[in-house]
ZAMARGU-4260 file (C-alpha; in steps of 0.2 Angstrom, whole numbers, plus 5000, padded with zeros to 4 digits):
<rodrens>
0) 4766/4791/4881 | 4750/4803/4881 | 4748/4813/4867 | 4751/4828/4876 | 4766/4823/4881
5) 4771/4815/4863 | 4767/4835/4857 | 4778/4844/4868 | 4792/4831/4868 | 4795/4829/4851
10) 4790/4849/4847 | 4802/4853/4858 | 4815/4842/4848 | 4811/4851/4832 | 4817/4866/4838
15) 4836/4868/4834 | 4830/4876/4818 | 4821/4893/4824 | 4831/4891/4840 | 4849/4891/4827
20) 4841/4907/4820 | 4828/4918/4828 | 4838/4919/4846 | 4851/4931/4838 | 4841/4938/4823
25) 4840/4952/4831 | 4858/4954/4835 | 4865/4953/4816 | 4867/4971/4814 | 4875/4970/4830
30) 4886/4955/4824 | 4891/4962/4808 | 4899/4978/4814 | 4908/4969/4830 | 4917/4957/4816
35) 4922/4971/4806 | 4911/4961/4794 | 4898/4966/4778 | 4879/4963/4780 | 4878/4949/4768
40) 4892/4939/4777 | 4885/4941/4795 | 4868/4936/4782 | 4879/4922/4778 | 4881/4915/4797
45) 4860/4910/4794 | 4864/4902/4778 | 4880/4888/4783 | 4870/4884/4801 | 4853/4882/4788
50) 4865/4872/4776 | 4872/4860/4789 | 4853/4859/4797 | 4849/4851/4779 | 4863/4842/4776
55) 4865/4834/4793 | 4848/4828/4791 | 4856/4817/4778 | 4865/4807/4790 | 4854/4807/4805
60) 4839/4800/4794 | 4844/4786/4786 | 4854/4783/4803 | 4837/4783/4813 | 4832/4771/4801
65) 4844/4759/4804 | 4848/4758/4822 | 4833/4770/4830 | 4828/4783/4832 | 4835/4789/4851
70) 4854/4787/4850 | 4857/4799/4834 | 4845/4812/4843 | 4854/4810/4861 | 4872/4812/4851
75) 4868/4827/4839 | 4857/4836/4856 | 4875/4838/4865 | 4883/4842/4850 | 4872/4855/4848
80) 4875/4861/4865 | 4896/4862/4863 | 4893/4869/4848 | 4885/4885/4853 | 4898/4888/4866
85) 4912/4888/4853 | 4900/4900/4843 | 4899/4912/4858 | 4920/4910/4855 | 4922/4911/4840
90) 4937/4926/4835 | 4932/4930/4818 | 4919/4929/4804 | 4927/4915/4795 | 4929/4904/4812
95) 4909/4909/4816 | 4904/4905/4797 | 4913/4887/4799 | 4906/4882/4818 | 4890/4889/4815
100) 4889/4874/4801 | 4895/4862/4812 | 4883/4866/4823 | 4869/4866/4811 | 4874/4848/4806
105) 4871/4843/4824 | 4854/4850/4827 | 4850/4842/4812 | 4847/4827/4821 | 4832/4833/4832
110) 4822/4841/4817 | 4824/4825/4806 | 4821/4811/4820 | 4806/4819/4826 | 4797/4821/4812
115) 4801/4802/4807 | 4796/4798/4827 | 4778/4807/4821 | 4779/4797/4805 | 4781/4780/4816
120) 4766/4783/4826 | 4754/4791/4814 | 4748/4793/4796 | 4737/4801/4784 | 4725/4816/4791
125) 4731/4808/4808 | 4751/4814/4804 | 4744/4831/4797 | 4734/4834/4811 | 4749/4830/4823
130) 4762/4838/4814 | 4749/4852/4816 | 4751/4852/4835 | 4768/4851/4834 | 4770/4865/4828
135) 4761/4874/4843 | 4775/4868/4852 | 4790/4873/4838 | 4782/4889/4829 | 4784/4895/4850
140) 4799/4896/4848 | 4801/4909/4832 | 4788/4919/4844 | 4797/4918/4861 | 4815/4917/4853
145) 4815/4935/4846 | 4806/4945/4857 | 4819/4936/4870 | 4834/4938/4860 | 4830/4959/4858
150) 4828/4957/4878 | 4843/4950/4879 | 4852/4962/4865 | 4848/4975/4879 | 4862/4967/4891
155) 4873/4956/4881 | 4881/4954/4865 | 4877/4942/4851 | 4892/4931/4860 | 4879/4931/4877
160) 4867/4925/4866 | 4875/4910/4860 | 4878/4906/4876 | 4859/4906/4880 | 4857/4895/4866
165) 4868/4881/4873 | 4858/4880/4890 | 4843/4877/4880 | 4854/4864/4870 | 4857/4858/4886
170) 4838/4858/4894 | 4832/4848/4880 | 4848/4836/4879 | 4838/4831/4897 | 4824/4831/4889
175) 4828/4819/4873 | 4837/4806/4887 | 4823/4805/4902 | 4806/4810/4893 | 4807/4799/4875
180) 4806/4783/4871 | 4810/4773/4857 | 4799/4771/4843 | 4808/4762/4830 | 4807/4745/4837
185) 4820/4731/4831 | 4810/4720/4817 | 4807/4737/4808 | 4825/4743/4805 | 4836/4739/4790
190) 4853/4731/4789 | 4859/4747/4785 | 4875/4748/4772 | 4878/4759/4757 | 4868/4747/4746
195) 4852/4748/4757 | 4853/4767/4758 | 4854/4767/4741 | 4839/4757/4738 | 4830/4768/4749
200) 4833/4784/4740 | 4833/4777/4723 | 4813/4771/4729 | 4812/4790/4734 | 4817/4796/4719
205) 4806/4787/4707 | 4791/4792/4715 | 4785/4807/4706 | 4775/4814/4718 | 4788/4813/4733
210) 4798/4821/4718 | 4788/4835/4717 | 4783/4838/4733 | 4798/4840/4738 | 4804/4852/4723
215) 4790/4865/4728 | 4796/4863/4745 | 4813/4869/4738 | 4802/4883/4733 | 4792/4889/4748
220) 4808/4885/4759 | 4818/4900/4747 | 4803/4912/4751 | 4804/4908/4769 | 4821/4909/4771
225) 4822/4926/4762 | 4809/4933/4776 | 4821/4925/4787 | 4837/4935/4784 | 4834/4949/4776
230) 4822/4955/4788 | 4829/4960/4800 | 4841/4973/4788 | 4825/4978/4780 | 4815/4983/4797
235) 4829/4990/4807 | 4839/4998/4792 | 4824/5002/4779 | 4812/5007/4790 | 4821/5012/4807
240) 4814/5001/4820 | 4826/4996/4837 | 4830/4978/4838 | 4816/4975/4852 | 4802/4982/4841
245) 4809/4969/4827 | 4808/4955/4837 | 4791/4958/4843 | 4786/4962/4822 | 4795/4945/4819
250) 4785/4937/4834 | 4768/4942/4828 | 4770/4936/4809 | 4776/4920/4820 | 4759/4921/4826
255) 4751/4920/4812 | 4761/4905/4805 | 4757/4896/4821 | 4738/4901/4817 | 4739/4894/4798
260) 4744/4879/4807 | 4732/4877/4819 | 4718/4881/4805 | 4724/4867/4796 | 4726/4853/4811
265) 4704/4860/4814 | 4700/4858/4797 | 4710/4844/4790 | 4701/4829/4793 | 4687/4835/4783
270) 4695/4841/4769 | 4712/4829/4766 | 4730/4835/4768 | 4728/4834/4748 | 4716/4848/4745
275) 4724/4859/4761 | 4738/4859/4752 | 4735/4866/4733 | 4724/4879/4745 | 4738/4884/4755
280) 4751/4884/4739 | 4741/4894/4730 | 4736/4907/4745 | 4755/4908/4748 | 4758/4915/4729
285) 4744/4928/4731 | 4749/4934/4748 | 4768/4937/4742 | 4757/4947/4725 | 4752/4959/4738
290) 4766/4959/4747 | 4775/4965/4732 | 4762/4977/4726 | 4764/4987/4745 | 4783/4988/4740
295) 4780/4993/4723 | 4765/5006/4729 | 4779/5015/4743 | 4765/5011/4757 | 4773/5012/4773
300) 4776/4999/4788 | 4761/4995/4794 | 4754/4987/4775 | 4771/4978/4773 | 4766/4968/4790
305) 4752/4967/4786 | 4757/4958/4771 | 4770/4948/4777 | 4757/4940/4790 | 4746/4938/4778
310) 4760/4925/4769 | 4767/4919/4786 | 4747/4911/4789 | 4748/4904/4772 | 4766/4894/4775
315) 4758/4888/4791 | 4744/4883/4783 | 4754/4871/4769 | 4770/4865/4778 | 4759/4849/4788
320) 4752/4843/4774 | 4768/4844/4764 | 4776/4832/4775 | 4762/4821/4774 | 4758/4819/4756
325) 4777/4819/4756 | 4779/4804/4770 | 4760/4794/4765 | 4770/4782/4756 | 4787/4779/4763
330) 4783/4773/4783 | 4795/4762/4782 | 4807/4772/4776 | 4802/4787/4786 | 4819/4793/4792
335) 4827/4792/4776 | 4811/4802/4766 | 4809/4812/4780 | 4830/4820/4778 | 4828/4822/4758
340) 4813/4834/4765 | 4823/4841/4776 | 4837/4844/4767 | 4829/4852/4753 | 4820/4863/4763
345) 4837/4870/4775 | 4849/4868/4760 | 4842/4877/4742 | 4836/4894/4752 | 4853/4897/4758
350) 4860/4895/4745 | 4849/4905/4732 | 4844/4921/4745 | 4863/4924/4749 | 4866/4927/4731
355) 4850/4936/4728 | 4858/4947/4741 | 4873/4953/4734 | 4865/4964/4725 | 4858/4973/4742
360) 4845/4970/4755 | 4830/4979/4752 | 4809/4977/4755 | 4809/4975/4736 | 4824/4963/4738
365) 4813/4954/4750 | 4797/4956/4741 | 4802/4951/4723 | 4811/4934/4729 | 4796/4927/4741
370) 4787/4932/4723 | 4796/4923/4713 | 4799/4908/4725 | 4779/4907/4728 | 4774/4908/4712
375) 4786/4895/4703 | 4778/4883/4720 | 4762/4887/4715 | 4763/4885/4694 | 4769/4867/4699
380) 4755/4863/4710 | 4743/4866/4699 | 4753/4859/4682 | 4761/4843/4689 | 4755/4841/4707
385) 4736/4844/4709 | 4734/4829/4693 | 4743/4816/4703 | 4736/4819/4718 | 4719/4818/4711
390) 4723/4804/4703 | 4714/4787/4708 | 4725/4775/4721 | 4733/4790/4727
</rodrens>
């Protein structure tokens, strides 16, 4: 397979995650008030898909490790499909909150597999600088899937939307079974069994960097995640924009995630993933300073998007060389470290932001938790990280 190829197939397979969430972010409001529902439960719809997107990953990792990579993505592409359908059905909140995980434990497969697929094929500045282009591919869909979901807000209902979202499911179920091939080939499997599984993540676990990498992932994902769902509340409630004017803000601080990645696939090779990466930390806690310091200052809208892009180029900038300091070490156990990422990444943001929310969603709400989440990322990088992966042999 070309490389071109390799990019857009396996970009497009990353996508249940902004797919899961960005179609119908503009639709929450919306959602909320046709459940009969409060703002941080229709909030909460985000968190159980962005839970079972982590926790899935757990499964379909270790599983692609021991019987390839292709079946588990084939079988959790058409659930992912179904899925949506019963979403569009769902009759109330509670049935939404519990198929929406579902659904997120199927889409898991084709974030985890593909990113192990990647691993497979390529390592070093060579796996930054392709999970770099991937992202061209997947950081499309957070641009397209907004400014299409308000489109589509205009003539359908959130349950329309859901709709949509299983005829993508189903577009890249074709695409999964004609245009992939297998890249896990036989003599490179394990056994499989509890006690092999085990030993793979006891092996992940003692490596202190993987450890910490992974721990200020936790980090930067709560930061992301709190952009994530409470903006929507905060631009249309807070500062009064329609749902189509929303997606098109959320589109363009897309944009400038998609151009900190693309910065990073130019320069990496010269630099090292390891360098790029306390850079792009350390830019990421600064960003979310100013960020705050807008909020705090009353400035108006324009300065808070301003701000916000700012720290969206940032993340772009750090997430490939996460996964590749993260995955250097572990090829031959790429499907197994590649869900612990994963997982981590989908699972502690949800968790944390909902609570955080409880006590309301605001631009200082938002502002003071992509703070705090940015700035603990970045006090580790420099007190536990940076030594280590100075460090000769690493």
């Amino acid at each position: 397979m070309s490389l071109r190829r390799t990019v857009l197939v396996l970009g497009s397979l990353s996508v249940f995650g902004p797919l899961s969430m960005d179609l119908y972010l503009p639709s929450l409001p919306e959602l909320a008030s046709h459940l009969d529902t409060t703002d941080t439960l229709a909030q909460a719809t985000m968190s159980a898909c962005m839970i079972g997107l982590g926790l899935g990953q757990l499964v379909a990792g270790p599983l692609s490790d021991r019987i390839g990579r292709k079946r588990p993505l084939v079988i959790g592409v058409a659930l992912f499909a179904l899925l949506s359908l019963a979403c569009a059905l769902a009759p109330t909140i509670e049935v939404l909150l519990v198929v929406r995980y579902l659904q997120g434990i199927a889409g898991a497969a084709g974030m985890v597999v593909s990113m192990a697929m990647a691993r497979d094929m390529f390592s070093g500045p060579d796996l930054s600088r392709m999970l770099s282009l991937l992202s061209l591919v997947s950081a499309s869909a957070p641009i397209i899937a907004p400014v299409i979901g308000g489109q589509l807000a205009r003539v359908m209902d959130w349950r329309g939307i859901f709709v949509v979202l299983a005829g993508i499911g189903a577009a890249l179920l074709v695409v999964a079974v004609l245009a992939l091939r297998e890249t896990l080939p036989p003599d490179r499997r394990h056994a499989g069994g509890v006690r092999i599984v085990a030993t793979q993540f006891r092996t992940l676990v003692s490596d202190r960097l993987f450890v910490g990498v992974i721990v200020v992932s936790a980090f930067s994902s709560t930061a992301f995640f709190a952009y994530l769902s409470m903006s929507s509340f905060v631009f249309q409630n807070q500062f009064g924009v329609s749902p189509a004017m929303f997606s098109l803000i959320f589109a363009g601080n897309s944009v400038a995630l998609l151009i900190g990645a693309q910065i990073n696939g130019l320069v990496v090779r010269r630099t090292g993933p390891r360098r790029m990466y306390v850079v792009a930390v350390s830019a990421a806690a600064f960003a979310s300073l100013g960020l705050l310091g807008v909020v705090l200052a009353g400035w108006s809208l324009v300065p808070f998007i301003a701000a916000l892009s700012i720290l969206m180029l940032a993340q772009g900038l750090s997430g490939p060389n996460s996964t590749t300091i993260a995955l250097h070490e572990h090829g031959a156990r790429a499907g197994t470290a590649a869900s612990v990422l994963g997982t981590t990444m989908f699972v502690v943001g949800p968790v944390v932001v909902p609570l955080v929310s409880l006590a309301g969603v605001s631009g200082l709400a938002l502002a003071a938790t992509m703070s705090a989440a940015t700035l603990a990322a970045a006090a580790l990088v420099w007190i536990a990280i940076r030594p280590m992966l100075i460090r000769p042999g690493r």
